[in-house]
FILO-647218 format. One record per residue: x, y, z of N, C-alpha, C in turn; chain; residue in one letter; residue number from 1. Coordinates in Angstrom, 2 decimals, decimal comma, always signed. Layout:
# residues N
{{X; Y; Z}; {X; Y; Z}; {X; Y; Z}; A; A; NUM};
...
# end
This chain:
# residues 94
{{-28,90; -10,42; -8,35}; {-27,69; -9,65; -8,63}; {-27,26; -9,97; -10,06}; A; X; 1};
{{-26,82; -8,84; -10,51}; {-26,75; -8,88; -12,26}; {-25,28; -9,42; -12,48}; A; X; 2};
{{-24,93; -9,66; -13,71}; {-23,87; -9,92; -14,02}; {-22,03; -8,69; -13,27}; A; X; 3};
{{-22,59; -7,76; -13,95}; {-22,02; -6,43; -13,61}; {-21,58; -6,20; -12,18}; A; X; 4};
{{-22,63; -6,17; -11,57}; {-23,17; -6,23; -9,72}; {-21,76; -7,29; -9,46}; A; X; 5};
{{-21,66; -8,83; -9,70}; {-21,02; -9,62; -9,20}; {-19,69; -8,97; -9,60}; A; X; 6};
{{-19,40; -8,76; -11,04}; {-17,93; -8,64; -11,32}; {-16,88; -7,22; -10,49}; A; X; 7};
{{-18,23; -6,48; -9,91}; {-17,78; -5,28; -9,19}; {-17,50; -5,60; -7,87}; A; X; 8};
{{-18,27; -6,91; -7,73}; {-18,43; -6,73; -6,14}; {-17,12; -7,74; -5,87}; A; X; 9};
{{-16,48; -8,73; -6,95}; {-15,25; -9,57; -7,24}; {-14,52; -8,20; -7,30}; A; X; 10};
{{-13,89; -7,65; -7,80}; {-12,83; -6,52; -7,93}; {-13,07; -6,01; -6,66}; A; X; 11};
{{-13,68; -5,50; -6,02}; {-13,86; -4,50; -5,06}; {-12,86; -5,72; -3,51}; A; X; 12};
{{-13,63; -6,84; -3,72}; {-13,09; -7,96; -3,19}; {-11,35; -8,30; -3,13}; A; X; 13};
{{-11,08; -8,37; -4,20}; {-10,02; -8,71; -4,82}; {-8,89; -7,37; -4,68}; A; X; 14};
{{-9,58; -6,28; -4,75}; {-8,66; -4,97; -4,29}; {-8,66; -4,88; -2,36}; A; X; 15};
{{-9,54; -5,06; -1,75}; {-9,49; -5,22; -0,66}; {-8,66; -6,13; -0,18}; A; X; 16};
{{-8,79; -7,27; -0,49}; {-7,48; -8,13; -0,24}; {-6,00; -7,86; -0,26}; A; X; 17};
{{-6,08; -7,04; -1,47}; {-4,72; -6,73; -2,00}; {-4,04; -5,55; -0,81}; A; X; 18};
{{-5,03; -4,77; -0,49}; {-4,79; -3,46; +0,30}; {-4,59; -4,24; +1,50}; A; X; 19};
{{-5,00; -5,34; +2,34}; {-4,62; -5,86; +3,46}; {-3,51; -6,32; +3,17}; A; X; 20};
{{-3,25; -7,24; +2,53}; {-1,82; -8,18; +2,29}; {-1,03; -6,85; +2,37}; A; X; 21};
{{-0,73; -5,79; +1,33}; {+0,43; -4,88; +1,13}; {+0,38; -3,97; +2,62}; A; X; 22};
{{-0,66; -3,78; +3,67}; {-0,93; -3,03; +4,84}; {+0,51; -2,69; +5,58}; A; X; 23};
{{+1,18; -3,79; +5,98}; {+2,43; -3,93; +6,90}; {+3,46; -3,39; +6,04}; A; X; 24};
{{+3,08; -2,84; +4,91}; {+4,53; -2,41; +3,72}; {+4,97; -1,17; +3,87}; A; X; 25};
{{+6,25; -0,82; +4,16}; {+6,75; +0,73; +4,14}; {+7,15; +1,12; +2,70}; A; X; 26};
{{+6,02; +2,23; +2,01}; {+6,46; +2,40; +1,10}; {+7,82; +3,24; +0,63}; A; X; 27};
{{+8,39; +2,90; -0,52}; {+9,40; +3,35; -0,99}; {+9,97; +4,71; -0,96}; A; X; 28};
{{+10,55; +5,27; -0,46}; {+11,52; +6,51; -0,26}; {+11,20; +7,50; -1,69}; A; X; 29};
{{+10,91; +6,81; -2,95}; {+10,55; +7,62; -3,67}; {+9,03; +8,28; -3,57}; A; X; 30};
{{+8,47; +7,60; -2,95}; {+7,02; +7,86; -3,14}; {+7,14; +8,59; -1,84}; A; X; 31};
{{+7,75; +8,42; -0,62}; {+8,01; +9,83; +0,59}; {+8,51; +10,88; -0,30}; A; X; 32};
{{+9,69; +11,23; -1,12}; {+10,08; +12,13; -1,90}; {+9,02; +12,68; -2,83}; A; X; 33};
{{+8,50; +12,07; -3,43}; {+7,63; +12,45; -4,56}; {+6,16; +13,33; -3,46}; A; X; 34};
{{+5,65; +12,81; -2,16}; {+4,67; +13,18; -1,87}; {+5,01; +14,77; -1,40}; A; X; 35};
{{+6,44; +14,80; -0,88}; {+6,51; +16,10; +0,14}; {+7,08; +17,05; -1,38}; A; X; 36};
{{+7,07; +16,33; -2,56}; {+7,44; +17,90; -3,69}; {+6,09; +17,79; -3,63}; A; X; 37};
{{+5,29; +17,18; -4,00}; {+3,38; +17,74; -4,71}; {+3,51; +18,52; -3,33}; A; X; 38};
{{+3,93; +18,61; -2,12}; {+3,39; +19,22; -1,16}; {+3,64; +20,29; -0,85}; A; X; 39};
{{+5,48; +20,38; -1,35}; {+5,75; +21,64; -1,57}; {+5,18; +22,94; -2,51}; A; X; 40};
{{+5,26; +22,25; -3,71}; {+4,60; +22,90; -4,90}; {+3,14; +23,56; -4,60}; A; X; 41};
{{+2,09; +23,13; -3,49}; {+1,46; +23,46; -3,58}; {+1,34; +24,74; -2,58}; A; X; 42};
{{+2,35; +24,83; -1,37}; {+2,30; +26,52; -0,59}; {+2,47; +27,37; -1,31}; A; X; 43};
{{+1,97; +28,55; -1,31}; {+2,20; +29,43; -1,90}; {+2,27; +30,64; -1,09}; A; X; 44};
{{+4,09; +30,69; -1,22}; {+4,45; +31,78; -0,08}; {+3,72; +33,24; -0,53}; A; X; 45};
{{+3,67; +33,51; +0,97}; {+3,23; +35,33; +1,28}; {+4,50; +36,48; +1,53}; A; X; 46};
{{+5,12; +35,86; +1,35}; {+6,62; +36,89; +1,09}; {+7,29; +36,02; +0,29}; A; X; 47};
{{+8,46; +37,47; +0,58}; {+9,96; +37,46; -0,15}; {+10,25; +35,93; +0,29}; A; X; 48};
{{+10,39; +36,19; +1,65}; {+10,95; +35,54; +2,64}; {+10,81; +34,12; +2,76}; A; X; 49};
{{+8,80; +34,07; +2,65}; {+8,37; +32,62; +2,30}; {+9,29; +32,21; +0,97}; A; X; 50};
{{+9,42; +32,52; +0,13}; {+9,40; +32,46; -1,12}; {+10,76; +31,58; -1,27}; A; X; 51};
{{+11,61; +32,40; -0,47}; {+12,72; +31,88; -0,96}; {+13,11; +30,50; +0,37}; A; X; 52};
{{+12,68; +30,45; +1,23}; {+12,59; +29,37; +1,78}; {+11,43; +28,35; +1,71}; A; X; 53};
{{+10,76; +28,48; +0,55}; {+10,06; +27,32; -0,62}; {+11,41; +26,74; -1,50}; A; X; 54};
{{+11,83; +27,76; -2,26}; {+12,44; +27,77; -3,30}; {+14,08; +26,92; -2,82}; A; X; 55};
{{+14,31; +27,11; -0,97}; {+15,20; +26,62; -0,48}; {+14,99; +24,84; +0,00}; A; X; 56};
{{+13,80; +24,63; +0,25}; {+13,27; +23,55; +0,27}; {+13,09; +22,53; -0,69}; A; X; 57};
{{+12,65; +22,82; -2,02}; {+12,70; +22,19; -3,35}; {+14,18; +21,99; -3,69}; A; X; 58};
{{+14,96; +22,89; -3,55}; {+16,35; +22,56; -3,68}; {+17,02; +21,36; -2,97}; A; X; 59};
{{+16,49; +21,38; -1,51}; {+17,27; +20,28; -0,60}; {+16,22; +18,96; -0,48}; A; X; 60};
{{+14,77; +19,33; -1,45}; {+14,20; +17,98; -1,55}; {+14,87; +17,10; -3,29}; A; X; 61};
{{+15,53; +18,35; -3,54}; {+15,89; +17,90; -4,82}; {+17,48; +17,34; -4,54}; A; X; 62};
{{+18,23; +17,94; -3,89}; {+19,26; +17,04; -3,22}; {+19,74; +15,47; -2,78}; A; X; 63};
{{+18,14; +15,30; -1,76}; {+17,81; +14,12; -1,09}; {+17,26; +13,01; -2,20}; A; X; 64};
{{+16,38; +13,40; -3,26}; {+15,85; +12,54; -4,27}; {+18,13; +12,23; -5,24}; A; X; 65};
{{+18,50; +13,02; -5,60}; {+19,66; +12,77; -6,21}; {+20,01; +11,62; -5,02}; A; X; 66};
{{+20,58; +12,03; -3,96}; {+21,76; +10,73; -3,10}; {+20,35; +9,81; -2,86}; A; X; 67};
{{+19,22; +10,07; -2,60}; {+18,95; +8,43; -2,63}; {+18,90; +7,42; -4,11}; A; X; 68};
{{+18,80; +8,20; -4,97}; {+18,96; +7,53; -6,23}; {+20,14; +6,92; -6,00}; A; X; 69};
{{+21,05; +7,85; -5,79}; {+23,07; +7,20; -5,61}; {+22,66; +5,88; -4,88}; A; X; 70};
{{+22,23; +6,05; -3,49}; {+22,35; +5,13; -2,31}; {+21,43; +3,74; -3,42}; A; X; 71};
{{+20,10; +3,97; -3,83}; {+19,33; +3,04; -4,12}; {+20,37; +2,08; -5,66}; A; X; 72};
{{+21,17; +2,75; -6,16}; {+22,10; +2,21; -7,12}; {+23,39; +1,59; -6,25}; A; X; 73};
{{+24,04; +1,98; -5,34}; {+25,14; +1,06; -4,87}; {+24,62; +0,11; -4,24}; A; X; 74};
{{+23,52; +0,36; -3,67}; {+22,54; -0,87; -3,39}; {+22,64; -2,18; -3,64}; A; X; 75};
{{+22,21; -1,80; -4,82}; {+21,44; -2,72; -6,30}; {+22,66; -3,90; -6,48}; A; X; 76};
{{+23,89; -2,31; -6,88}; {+25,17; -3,19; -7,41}; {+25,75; -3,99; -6,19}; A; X; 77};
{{+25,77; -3,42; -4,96}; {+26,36; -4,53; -3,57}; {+25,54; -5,83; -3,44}; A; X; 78};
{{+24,35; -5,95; -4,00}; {+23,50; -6,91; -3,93}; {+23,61; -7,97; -4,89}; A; X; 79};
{{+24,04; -7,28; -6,46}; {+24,92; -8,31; -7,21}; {+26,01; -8,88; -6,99}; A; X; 80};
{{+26,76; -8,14; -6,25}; {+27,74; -8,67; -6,12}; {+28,14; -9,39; -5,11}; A; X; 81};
{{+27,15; -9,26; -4,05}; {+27,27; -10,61; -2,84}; {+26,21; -12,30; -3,12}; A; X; 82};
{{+25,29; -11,72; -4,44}; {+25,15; -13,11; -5,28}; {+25,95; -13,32; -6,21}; A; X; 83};
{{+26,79; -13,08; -6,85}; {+28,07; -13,71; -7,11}; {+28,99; -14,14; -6,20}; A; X; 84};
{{+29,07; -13,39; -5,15}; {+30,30; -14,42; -4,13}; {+29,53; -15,67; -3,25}; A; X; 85};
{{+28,10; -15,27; -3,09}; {+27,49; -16,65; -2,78}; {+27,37; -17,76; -3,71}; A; X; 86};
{{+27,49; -17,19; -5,42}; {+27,19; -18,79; -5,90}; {+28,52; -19,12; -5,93}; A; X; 87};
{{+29,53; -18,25; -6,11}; {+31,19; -18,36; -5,75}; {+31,35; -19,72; -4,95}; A; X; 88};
{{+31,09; -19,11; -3,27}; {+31,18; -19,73; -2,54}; {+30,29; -21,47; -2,41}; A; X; 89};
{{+29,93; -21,30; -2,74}; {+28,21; -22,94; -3,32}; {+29,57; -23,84; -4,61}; A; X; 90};
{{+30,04; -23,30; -5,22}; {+30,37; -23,56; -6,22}; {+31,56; -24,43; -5,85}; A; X; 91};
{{+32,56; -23,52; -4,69}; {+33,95; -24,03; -4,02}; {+33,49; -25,09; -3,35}; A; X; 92};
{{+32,36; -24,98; -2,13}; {+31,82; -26,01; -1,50}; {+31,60; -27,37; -1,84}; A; X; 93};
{{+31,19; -27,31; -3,31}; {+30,72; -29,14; -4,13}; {+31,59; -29,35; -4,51}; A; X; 94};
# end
């Protein structure tokens, strides 16, 4: 086995691993959002009718991407701010 041979067959290794460890992971709400627009984008209505209930769909997937952005930002900030009242609280304690 050649040099090449081993370093492929290490990566191939090393990505396999990686794909088990991350297995049990629910990916991120953006990447559900992001998959069902490529999914939308790609029907291509046969009517009026289709058409505008595509065009009604992109709208309310474009809705759901806005408030989870909101939700994924008050998040963020509720999460700072209950590690500040924990080192708060650590701080009163000593």
């Amino acid at each position: 086995m050649g040099l090449y041979e081993k370093v492929m067959k290490q990566s191939l290794n090393q990505r396999w691993k990686q794909f088990l460890l991350n297995e049990g992971r629910i990916p991120d709400i953006s990447v559900w959002i992001q998959s069902l627009n490529e999914n939308i984008n790609m029907v291509r209505p046969r009517s009026i009718k289709e058409g505008k209930r595509v065009e009604l769909m992109k709208h309310q997937l474009n809705e759901i991407r806005k408030a989870s952005n909101r939700q994924q930002r008050e998040n963020k900030i509720l999460q700072e701010e209950n590690q500040v009242l924990k080192e708060q609280t650590d701080k009163k304690e000593k």
